[in-house]
C-alpha positions in Angstrom: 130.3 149.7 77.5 127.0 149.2 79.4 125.5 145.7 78.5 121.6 147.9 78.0 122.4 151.6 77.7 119.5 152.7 74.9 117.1 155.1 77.4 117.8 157.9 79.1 117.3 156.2 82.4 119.8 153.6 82.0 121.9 156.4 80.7 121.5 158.4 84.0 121.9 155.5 85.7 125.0 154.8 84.3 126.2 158.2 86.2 125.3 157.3 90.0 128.8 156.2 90.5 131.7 158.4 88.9 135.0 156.4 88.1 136.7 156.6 91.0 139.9 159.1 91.0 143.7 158.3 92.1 144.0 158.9 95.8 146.7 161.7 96.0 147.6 161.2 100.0 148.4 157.7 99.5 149.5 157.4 95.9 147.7 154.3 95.4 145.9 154.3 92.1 141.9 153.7 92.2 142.7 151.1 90.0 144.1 148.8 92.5 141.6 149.7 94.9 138.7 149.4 92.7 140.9 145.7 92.2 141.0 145.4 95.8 137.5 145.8 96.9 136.3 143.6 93.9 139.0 140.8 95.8 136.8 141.4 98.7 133.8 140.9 97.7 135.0 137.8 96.2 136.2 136.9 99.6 132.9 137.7 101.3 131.2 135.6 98.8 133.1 132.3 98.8 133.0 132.8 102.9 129.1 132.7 102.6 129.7 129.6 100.3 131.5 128.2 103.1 129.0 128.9 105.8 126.2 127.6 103.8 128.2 124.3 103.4 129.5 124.3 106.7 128.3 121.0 108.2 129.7 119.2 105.1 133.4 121.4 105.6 133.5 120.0 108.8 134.1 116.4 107.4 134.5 116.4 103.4 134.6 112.6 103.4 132.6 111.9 106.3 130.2 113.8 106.0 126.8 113.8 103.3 124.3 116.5 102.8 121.2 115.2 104.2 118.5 116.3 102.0 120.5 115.2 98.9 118.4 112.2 97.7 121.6 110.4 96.8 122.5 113.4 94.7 125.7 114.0 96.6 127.1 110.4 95.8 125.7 110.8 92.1 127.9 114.1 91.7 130.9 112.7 93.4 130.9 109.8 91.7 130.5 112.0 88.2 133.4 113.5 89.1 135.4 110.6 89.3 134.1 108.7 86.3 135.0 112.0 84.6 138.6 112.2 86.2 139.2 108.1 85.2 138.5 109.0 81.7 140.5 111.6 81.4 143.3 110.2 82.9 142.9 106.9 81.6 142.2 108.4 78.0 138.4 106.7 77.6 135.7 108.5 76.0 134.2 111.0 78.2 130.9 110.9 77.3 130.5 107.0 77.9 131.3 104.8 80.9 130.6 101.0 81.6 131.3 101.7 85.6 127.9 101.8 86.4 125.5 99.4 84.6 128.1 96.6 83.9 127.9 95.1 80.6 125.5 98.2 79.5 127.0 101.6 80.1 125.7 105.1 81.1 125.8 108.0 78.4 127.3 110.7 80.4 126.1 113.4 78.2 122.7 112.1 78.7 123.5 112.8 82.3 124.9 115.8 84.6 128.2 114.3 84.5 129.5 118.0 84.7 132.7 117.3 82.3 133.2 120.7 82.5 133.8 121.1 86.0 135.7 118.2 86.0 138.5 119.3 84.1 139.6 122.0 86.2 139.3 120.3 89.4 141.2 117.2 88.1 144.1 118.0 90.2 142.0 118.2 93.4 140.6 115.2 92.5 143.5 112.8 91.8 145.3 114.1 95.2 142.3 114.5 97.6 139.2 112.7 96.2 136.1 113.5 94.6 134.2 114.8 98.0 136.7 117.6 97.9 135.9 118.0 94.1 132.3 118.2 95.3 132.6 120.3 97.9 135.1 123.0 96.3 133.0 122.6 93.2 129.6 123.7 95.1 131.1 126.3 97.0 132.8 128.0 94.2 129.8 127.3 92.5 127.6 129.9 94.8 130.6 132.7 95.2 131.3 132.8 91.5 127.8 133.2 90.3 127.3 136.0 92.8 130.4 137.7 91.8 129.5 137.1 88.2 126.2 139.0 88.5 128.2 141.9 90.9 130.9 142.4 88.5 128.2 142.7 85.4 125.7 145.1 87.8 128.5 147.0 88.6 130.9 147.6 85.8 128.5 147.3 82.8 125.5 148.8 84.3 127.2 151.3 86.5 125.4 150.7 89.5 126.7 151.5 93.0 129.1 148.6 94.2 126.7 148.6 97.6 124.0 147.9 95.2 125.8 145.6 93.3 127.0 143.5 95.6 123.2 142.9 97.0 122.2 141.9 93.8 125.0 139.4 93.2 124.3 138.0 96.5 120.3 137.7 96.0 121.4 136.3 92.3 123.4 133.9 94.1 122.0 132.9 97.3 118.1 133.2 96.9 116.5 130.6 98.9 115.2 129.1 95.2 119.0 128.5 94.2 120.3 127.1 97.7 117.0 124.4 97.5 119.5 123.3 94.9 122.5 123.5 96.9 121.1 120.0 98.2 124.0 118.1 95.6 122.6 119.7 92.2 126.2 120.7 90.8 125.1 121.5 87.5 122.1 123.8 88.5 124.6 126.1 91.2 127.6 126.3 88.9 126.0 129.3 87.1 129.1 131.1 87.3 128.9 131.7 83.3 125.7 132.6 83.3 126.5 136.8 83.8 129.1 136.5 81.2 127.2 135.0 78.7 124.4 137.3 79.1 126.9 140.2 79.0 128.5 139.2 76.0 125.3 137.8 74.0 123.7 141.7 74.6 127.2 143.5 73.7 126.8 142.2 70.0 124.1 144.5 69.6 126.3 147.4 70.2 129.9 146.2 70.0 132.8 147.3 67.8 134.5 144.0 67.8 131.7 141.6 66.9 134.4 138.8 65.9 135.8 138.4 69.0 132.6 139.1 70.9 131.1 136.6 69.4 134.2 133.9 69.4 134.1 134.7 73.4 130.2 134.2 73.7 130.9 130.9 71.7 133.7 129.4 73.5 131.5 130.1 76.8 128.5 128.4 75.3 130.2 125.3 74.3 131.8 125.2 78.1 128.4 125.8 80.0 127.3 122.5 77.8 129.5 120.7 79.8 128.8 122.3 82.7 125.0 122.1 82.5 122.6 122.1 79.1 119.5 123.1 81.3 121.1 125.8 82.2 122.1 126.8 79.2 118.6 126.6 77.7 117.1 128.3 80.3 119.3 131.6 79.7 118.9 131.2 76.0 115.1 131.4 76.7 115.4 134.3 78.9 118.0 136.2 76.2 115.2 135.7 73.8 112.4 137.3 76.0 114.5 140.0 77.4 115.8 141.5 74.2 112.2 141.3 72.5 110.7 143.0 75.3 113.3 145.1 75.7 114.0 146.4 72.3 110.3 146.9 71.3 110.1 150.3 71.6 113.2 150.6 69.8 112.5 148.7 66.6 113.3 152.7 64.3 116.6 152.2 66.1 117.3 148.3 65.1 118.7 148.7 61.8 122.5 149.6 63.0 122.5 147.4 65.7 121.3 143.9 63.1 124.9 143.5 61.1 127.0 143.3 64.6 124.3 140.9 66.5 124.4 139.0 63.1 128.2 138.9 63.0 128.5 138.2 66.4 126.2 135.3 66.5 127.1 133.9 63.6 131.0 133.8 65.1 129.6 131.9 67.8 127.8 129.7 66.5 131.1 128.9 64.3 132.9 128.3 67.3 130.4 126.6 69.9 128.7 123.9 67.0 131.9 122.3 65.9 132.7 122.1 69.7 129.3 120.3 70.7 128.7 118.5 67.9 130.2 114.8 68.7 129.0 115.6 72.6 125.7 116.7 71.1 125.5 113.4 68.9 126.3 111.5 72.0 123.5 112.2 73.5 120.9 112.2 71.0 122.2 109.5 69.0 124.8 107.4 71.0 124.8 104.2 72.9 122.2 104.5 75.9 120.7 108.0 74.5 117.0 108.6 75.4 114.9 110.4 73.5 112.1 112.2 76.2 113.0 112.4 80.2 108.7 111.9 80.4 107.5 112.1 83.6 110.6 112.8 85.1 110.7 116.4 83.7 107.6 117.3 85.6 108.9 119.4 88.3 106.4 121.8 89.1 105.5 124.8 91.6 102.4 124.9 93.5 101.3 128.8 93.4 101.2 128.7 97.7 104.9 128.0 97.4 106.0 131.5 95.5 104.6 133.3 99.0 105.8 130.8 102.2 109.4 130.5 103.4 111.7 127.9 102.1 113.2 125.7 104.5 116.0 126.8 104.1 115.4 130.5 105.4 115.4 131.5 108.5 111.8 132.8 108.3 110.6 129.2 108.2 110.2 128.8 111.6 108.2 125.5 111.4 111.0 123.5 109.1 107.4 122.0 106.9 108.4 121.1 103.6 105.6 122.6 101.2 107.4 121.7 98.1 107.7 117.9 95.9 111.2 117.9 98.3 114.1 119.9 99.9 116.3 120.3 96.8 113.4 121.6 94.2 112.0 124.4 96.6 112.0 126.8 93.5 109.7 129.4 94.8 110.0 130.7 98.4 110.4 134.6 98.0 107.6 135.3 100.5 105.0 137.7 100.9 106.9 141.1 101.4 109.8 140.7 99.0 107.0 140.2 96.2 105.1 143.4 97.7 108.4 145.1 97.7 109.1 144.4 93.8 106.0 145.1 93.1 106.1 148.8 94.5 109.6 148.7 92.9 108.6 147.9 89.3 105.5 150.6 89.3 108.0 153.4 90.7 110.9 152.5 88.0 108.4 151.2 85.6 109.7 153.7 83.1 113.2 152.2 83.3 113.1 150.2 80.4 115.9 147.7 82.0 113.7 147.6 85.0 110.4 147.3 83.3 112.3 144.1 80.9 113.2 142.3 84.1 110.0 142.2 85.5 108.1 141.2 82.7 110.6 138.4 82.3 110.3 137.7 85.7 106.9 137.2 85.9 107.2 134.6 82.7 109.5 132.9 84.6 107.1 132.5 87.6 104.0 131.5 85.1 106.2 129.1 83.5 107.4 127.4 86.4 103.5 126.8 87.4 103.8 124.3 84.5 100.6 123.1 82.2 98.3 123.1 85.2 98.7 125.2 88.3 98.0 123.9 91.8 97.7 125.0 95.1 99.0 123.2 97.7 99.1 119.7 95.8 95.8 119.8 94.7 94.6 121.1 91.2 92.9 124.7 90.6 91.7 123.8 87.0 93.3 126.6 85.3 95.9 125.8 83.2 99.3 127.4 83.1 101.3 129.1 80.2 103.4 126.5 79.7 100.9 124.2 78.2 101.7 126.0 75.2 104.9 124.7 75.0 104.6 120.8 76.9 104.8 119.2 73.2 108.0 121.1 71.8 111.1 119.1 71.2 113.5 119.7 74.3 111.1 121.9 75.5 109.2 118.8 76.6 112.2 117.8 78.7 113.0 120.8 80.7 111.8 120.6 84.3 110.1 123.4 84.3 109.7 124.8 88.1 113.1 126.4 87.5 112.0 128.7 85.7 112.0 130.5 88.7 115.7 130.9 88.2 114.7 133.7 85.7 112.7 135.4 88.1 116.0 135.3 90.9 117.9 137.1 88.7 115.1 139.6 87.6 114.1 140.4 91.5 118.3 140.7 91.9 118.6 143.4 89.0 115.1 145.2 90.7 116.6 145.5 94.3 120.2 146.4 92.5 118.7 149.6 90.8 116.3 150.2 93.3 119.5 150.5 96.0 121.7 152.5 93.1 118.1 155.4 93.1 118.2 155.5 96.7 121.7 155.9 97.6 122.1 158.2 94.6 119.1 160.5 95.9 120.4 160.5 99.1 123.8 161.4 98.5 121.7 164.3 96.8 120.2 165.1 99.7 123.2 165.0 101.6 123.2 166.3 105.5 120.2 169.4 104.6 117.7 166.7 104.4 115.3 166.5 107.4 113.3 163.9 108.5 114.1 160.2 108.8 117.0 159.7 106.4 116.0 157.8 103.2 118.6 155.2 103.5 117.6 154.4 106.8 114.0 153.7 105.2 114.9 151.9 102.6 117.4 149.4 105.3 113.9 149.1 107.1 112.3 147.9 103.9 115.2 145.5 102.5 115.0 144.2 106.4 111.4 143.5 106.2 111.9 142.2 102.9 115.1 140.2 102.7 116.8 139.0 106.5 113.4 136.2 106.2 115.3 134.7 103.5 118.5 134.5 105.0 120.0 131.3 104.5 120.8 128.6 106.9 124.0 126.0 106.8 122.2 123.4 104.8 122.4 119.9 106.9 124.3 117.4 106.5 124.7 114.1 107.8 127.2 111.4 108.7 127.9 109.1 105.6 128.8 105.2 106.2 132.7 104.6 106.2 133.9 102.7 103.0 134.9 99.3 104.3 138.6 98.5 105.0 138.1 95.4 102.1 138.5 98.3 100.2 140.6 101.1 101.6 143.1 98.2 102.1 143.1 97.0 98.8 142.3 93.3 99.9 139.7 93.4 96.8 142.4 92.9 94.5 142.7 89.5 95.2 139.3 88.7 93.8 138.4 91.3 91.7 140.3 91.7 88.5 140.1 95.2 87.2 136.9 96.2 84.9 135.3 93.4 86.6 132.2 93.8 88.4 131.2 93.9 92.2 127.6 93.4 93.2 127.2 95.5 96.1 124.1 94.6 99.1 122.7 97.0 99.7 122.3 96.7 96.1 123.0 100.2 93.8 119.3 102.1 93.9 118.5 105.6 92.9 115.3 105.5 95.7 117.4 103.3 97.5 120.9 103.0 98.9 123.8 104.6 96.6 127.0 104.3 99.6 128.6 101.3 97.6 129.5 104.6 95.5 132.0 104.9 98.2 133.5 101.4 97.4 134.6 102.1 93.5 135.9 105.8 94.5 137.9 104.7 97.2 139.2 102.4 94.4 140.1 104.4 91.7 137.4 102.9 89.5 139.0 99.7 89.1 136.1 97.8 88.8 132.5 97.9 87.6 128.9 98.2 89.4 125.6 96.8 87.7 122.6 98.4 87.2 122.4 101.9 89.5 121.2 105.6 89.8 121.7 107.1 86.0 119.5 108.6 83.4 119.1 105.9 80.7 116.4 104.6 78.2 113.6 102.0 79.1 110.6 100.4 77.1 110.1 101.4 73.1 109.5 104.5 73.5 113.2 105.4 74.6 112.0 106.8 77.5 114.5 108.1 80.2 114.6 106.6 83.7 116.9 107.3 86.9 116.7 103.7 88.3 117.1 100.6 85.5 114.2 97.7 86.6 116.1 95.1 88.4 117.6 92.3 86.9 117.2 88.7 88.5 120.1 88.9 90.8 119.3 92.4 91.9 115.4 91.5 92.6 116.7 88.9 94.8 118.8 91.0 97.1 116.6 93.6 97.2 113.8 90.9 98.2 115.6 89.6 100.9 116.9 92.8 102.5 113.9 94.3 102.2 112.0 91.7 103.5 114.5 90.4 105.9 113.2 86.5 104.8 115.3 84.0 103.3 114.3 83.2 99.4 114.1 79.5 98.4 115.2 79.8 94.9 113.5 77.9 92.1 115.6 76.4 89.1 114.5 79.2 86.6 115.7 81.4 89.2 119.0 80.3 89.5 119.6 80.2 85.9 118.5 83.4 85.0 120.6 84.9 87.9 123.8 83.1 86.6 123.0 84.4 83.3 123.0 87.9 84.7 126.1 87.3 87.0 127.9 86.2 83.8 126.9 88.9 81.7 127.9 91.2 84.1 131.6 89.8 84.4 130.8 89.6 88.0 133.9 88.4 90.6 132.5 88.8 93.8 128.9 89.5 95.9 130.0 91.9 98.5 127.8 92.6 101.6 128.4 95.5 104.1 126.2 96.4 107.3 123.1 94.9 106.3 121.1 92.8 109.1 119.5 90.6 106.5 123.3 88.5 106.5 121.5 85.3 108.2 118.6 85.4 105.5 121.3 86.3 102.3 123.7 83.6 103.3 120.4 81.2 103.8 119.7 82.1 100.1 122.6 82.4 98.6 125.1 79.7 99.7 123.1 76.8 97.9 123.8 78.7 94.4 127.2 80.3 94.8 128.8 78.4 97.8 129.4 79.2 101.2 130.2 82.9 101.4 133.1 84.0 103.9 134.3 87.1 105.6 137.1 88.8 104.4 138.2 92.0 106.0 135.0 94.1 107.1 132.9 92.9 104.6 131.1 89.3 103.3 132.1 87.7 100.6 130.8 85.8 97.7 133.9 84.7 95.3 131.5 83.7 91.9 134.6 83.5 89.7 134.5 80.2 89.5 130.7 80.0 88.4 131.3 83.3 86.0 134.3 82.6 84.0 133.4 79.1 82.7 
């Protein structure tokens, strides 16, 4: 069954591609061919994963994507928090690794538990930048088959036209902005399956288990990622009230199996997410607004330039806040294109849904006020409608454009399923220049601009061999602390990552790059105010001068190093060595190499 089927379009549509017969010369069934050809489009999918992430394949542990803003080391490191408390049997929503002495609320986070789980075995025997790296891969080839397998089975459309709308789903330059370390905005591989199952309870015989599948989905794309989530539960509810307008005489049958289904999953997903759901809007370290941090906006310039990541960006200028939120980018003649699509299948009441709820998704994403190149226009945007609604108020909002990525995928997808069907019509009588050779031309024009490039990558710093050697053990006692230099910031440096992953989060880290609470009004932040000791370090290897300490000072930072459980100041590379040890050594003693790395042993001074 069709996921929309209602008008006579869609039902034609349904007809462009006959269920394929058993081939009689070979004896193989067009079942396992259909199979077959599904496998390799899978293939072809998770190759164009790999070729996006080349540079990083190259060297999974040596190598960082380089327009990740510390979002790489954040999603590896969620990986292996998430992995230690499995393993070791510790709440996973809750984790004292990072901000010794405080904690982080993982469900307040991205921690992506649910990718986690089924990559725990790549994790314990090859590391969390394998994790990563198979996770964001998988993350791009699954969507697109997601949205090919629903285009083509449900909807009926030509697998050629299916498979360029899984791909555009997929691999629009919007989505690969994100492919700069966002694991839980790329892992959309749900997404189709949810949508297909959410719009088969208005039609479906078997509303129970419909509905017990949609649930059990919606409680795992929770853990995969609640924007994402939210954001397809917003475009469900546009779609199916734009969609079934015109068909409101009609709604009566189709009320008691969308009730029964949803009320199944509901039943199933709720139970599911609610201590995970009370974690994060009631447990320890839960904020209640992300404030300004949820401001992620498009300027309305950027829905008609070329991302950077496209090969039609020939200059490599960034037009957008920066490389991994480049959430318009669809350029002049795709837009055209849809445009000219939309008014010729505008009586194609799929057709004519997606663009409507498409074009919501680029108003939205223009947020309360809409700019043009970084400077105000004075009109506001549809969305300041909505900027004081609970949740609402915490959505970064410039991907919305996510909506409008799947609504220009389903537009080309029908669009290719017409033409190819009209010409097969034609067949060899037609004269002329054949249509499909027009319509290549025009999905050209269109389309090859946005062709993506390998996303670059970077060398990352080796983890030192104090570590990989396991010579911390000798002054660190496990869930004891390290204070890393360069110290742990989210604007900052984030490699000392490296250090607890390499091992096996045995111990803790203070202070960090995490979404926690700060100031009365429970406000979330990425990067907790420095403490004492942290303000130091950062002083001094910022600065690169030497910091006489005053009394208050050293008090307050042996306070903070006791609090913290600390064992040992550890420096790596830094050029500011002279000027710490100049600071340092009058409060904590003279600090010593060991291995590759300085040391400060505080145990003495912390365990008092």
């Amino acid at each position: 069954m069709s996921v929309v089927d209602a008008d006579q379009t869609a039902s034609e549509r349904a007809t462009a591609e006959e269920p394929e017969t058993p081939d009689l010369t070979s004896g193989e069934p067009s079942r396992f061919r259909s199979m077959r050809a599904d496998l390799l489009i899978l293939a072809g999918f998770v190759a164009a994963g790999i070729y996006l992430f080349s540079h990083v394949w190259l060297g999974p542990g040596s190598r960082i994507l380089a327009h990740s803003y510390n979002d790489h080391y954040q999603f590896e490191w969620f990986l292996a928090v998430d992995t230690y408390n499995i393993t070791h049997l510790h709440n996973p929503f809750f984790t004292d690794l990072q901000n010794a002495s405080i904690g982080v609320n993982l469900m307040g986070n991205a921690s992506v538990l649910g990718l986690a789980l089924p990559l725990l075995p790549i994790t314990l025997l090859f590391g969390p930048s394998a994790s990563f790296l198979t996770a964001v891969t998988l993350g791009f080839a699954l969507t697109a088959f997601g949205w090919y397998w629903v285009l083509h089975r449900d909807l009926r459309l030509h697998r050629a036209a299916a498979v360029l709308g899984g791909a555009f789903a997929a691999f629009a330059p919007t989505i690969i902005s994100h492919g700069n370390a966002h694991l839980n905005l790329v892992s959309m591989f749900l997404v189709p399956w949810i949508v297909r199952y959410a719009l088969r309870l208005f039609r479906t015989a078997r509303p129970v288990r419909d509905g017990l599948i949609l649930g059990l989905m919606i409680a795992y794309q929770a853990l995969i990622g609640e924007e994402i989530l939210l954001m397809t539960a917003i475009a469900l509810g546009v779609f199916v009230i734009v969609y079934a307008f015109p068909l409101l005489p009609d709604l009566r049958a189709m009320v008691r199996p969308f009730l029964t289904g949803l009320g199944v999953a509901v039943a199933v997903s709720l139970p599911l997410l609610a201590y995970p759901l009370w974690m994060q809007f009631a447990g320890p370290r839960h904020y209640d607004s992300l404030g300004g941090l949820a401001y992620v906006t498009n300027d309305l310039n950027t829905f008609f330039e070329f991302s950077t990541t496209s090969v039609g960006n020939l200059s490599g200028t960034l037009t957008s806040t920066n490389y991994a939120e480049e959430n318009g980018y669809f350029g002049w003649a795709l837009l055209i294109l849809a445009a000219g699509l939309t008014l010729w299948l505008w009586r194609d009441r799929l057709v004519r849904t997606v663009a409507i709820l498409g074009a919501v998704g680029l108003a939205f994403s223009l947020g309360p006020n809409v700019n043009w190149h970084f400077k105000s226009t004075g009109l506001p945007g549809p969305w300041k409608l909505f900027v004081k609604f609970p949740v609402l108020d915490s959505m970064n909002v410039g991907r919305f454009t996510f909506l409008t990525v799947v609504a220009l995928a389903v537009i080309l997808a029908v669009a290719t399923d017409r033409i190819l069907k009209a010409a097969a019509d034609a067949g060899v009588k037609s004269s002329g220049v054949p249509l499909r050779l027009v319509w290549a031309a025009a999905l050209a024009a269109a389309l090859v601009p946005l062709l993506p490039l390998p996303l670059p990558a970077t060398g990352r710093p080796p983890v030192p061999k104090f570590f990989t050697s396991g010579a911390y053990k000798q002054y660190v006692a496990e869930n004891h602390t390290v204070v890393p230099v360069p110290a742990l910031r989210a604007t900052g440096d984030m490699t000392a990552l490296t250090w607890q992953m390499a091992a096996d989060m045995s111990f803790r880290m203070p202070e960090g790059y995490f979404m926690g609470p700060i100031g009365p009004d429970n406000v979330a932040t990425n990067e907790p105010p420095p403490g004492p000791v942290t303000s130091v370090l950062l002083d001094v290897t910022h600065s690169g001068k030497a910091v006489t300490l005053t009394p208050a000072q050293q008090t307050e930072m042996l306070a903070q190093l006791r609090t913290w459980k600390a064992d040992a100041i550890v420096v790596y590379r830094t050029e500011a060595l002279p000027q710490l040890r100049e600071t340092l050594d009058p409060l904590l003693g003279a600090g010593r190499q060991v291995e590759d790395v300085w040391l400060w042993d505080v145990r003495s001074l912390t365990r008092g």
